[in-house]
C-alpha positions in Angstrom: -24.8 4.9 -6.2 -26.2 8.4 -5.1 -25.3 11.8 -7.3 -23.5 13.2 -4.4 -20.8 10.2 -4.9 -20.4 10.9 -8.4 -20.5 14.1 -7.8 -17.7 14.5 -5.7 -15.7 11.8 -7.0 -15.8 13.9 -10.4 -14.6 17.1 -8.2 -11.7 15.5 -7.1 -10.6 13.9 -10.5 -10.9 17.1 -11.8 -8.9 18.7 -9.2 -5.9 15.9 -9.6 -6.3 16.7 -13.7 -5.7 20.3 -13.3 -3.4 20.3 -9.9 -5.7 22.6 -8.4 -6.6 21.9 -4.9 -10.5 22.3 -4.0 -12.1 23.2 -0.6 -13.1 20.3 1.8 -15.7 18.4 1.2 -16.8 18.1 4.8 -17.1 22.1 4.7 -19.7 22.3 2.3 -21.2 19.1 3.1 -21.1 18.6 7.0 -23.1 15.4 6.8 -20.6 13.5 4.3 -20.1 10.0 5.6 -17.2 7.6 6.1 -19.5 5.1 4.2 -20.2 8.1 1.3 -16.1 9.1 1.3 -14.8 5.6 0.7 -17.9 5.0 -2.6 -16.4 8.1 -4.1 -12.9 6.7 -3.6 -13.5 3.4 -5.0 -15.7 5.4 -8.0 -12.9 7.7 -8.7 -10.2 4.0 -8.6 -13.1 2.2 -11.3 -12.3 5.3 -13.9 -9.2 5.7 -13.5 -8.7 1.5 -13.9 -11.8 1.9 -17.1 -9.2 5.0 -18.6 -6.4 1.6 -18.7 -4.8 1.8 -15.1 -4.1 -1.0 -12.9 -4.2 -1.5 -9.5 -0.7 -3.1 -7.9 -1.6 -2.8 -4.1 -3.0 -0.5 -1.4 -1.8 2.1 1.5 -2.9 2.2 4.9 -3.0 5.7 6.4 -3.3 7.0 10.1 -1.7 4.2 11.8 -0.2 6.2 14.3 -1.8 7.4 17.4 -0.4 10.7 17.1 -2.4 11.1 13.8 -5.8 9.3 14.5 -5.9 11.4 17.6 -5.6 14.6 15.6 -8.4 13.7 13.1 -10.8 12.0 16.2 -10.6 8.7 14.9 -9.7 5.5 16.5 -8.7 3.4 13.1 -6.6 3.6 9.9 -8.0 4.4 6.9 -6.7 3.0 3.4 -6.3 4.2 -0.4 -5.2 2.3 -4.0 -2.1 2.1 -5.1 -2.1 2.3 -9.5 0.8 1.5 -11.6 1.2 4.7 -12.5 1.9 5.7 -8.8 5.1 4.1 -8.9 8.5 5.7 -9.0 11.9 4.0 -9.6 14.1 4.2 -6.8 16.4 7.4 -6.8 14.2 8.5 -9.1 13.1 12.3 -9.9 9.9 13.4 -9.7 8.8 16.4 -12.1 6.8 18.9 -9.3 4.2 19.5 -11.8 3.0 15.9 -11.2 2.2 16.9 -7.9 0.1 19.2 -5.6 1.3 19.5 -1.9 3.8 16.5 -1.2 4.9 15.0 1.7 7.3 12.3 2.4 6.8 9.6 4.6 9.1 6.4 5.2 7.3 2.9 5.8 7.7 -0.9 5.3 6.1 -2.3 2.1 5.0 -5.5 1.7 4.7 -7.8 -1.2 2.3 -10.8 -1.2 2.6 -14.3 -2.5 -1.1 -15.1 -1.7 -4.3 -14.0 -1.1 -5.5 -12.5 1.9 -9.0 -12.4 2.7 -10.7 -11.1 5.4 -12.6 -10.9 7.7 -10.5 -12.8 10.4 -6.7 -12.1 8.9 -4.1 -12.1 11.7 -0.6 -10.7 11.7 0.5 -14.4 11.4 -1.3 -14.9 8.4 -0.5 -11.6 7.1 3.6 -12.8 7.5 2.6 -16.1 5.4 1.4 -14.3 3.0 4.0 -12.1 2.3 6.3 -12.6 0.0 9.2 -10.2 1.1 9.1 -6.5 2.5 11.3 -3.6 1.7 12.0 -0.1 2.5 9.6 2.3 1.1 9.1 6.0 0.5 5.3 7.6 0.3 4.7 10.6 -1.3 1.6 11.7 0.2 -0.5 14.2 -1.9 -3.8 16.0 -1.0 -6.6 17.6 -3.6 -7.9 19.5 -0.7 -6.2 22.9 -0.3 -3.9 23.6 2.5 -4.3 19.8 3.9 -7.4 20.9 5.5 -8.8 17.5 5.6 -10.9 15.2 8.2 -11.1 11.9 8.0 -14.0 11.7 4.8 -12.3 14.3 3.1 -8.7 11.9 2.9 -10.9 8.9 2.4 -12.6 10.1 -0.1 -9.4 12.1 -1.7 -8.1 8.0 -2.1 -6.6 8.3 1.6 -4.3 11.2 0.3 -2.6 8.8 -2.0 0.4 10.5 -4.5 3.0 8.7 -5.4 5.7 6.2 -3.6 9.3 4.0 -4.2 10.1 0.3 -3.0 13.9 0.4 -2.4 16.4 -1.6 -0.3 16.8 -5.0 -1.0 13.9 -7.7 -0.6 13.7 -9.6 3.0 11.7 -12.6 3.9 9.3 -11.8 7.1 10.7 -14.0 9.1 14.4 -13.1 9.3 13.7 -9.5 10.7 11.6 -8.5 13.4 9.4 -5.9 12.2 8.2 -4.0 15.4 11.9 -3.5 16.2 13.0 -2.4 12.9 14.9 1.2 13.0 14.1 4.6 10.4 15.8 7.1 10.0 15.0 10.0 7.1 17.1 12.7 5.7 15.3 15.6 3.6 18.6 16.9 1.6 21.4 15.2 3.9 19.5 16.5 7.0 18.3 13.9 8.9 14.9 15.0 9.8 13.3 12.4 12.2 13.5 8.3 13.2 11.3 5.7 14.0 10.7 2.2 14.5 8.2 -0.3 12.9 6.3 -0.5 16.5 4.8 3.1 15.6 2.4 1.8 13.0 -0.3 0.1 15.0 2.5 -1.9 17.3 3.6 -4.0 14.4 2.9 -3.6 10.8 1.7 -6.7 10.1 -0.7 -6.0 12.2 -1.8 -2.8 10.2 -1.9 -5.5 6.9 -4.6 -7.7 8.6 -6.6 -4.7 9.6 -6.5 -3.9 5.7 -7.5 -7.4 4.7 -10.3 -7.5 7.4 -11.6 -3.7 6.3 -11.5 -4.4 3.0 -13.6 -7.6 3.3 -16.5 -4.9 3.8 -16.4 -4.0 0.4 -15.9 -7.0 -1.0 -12.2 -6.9 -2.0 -9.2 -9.0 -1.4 -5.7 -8.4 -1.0 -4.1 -10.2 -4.3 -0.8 -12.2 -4.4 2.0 -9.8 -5.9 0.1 -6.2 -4.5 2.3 -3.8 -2.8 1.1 -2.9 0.8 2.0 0.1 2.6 1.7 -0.6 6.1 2.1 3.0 7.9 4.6 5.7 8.6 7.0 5.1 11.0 7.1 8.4 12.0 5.4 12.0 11.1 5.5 13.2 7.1 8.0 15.7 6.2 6.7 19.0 3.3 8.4 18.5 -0.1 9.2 21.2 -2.2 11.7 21.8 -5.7 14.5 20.2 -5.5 14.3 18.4 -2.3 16.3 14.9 -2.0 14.7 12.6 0.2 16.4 9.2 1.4 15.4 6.8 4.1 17.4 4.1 6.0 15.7 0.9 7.1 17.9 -1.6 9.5 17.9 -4.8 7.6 16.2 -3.7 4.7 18.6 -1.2 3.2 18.1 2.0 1.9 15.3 4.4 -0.7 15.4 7.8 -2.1 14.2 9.9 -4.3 14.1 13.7 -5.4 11.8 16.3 -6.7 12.9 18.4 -9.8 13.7 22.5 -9.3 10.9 23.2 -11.1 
């Protein structure tokens, strides 16, 4: 591992420590690599599972064309989920835990068996799984004012913060998951919709992608991980004392809320 790994992976532990955002790496450091951003992200997951967390799944960010189109890319990206990521449903989140939050609504899945790449399909990726549910995704960044390109989220663990499995669970196959409807309310407001088609055309689809990435680095997607396949539609700012809820057809319903303070 190069010093500029460790180097920047110690930046941005420090920077989720104190809740002080720091300045993109990519600004200092034009040259900074995908390959580079996702060593500092998987050095930055090895100390924080050596300090005694554990890893429960992953997320998949920039699904949506929308998105990948505004950083220039033309693939996902993805980030760890850790147990202490997790927040009960209808739960409150103390703001001090985190930085710059944003809420996005997706479909989680939970696997029964290993996936491993590199030739994972959508097929497999449904017998796999387990059962999916509703989730929320708070979305965090430790670089100031979300100034990011796409080595700057990598490396930042894909701008990984916090998230909620709601609803109820729901095998694969009795739901069609491209054709699943979302609709999310910030405080009673309903604030956008979407459909399970947005994340890459289906999100199983966006689950095989992961298990075939991830093959790169030599890791497996492990019965009973959470998987965040995608927002269905665009993150929404959080800030004190915003209520968020979201409304999955077929897989019910998850919320949660930030405290005033």
């Amino acid at each position: 591992m190069n010093e500029k790994v460790k180097t920047y992976a110690r930046l941005l532990e420090m920077a989720m420590e104190k809740r002080e955002a720091v300045a993109p790496l990519t600004s200092a450091d034009p040259a900074f690599t995908i390959q580079e951003a996702y060593q500092v992200q998987l050095e930055t997951i090895t100390q924080r599972v050596e300090a005694g967390r554990r890893i429960v799944g992953k997320k998949i960010g920039l699904t949506s064309l929308a998105m990948q189109t505004l950083l220039q890319v033309d693939q996902p990206d993805y980030g760890h989920l850790l147990d202490d990521m997790a927040v009960e449903n209808g739960g409150v989140i103390p703001f001090s835990r985190v930085l710059q939050p944003r809420v996005e609504a997706e479909i989680a899945f939970v696997l029964k068996q290993e996936l491993i790449g590199p030739r994972v399909t959508a097929l497999d990726v449904l017998l796999a799984t387990e059962y999916v549910l509703p989730a929320l995704e708070i979305v965090d960044s430790r670089i100031a004012d979300w100034k990011i390109k796409l080595a700057d989220t990598i490396a930042d663990n894909a701008s990984s913060g916090l998230f909620v499995l709601g609803g109820k669970p729901v095998k694969p196959d009795a739901v069609d998951l491209p054709q699943i409807g979302m609709v999310l309310y910030k405080n009673g407001e309903m604030m956008n919709t979407g459909v399970g088609a947005a994340a890459l055309g289906d999100p199983a689809v966006c689950v095989a992608w992961l298990a075939n990435k991830l093959f790169e680095y030599g890791i497996t997607l492990k019965a009973g991980e959470v998987i965040l396949s995608g927002a269905l539609s665009a993150a929404i700012d959080a800030k004190p004392g915003d209520q968020f809820r979201a409304r999955l057809a077929h897989l019910g319903e998850v919320s949660v809320s930030f405290s005033a303070d």
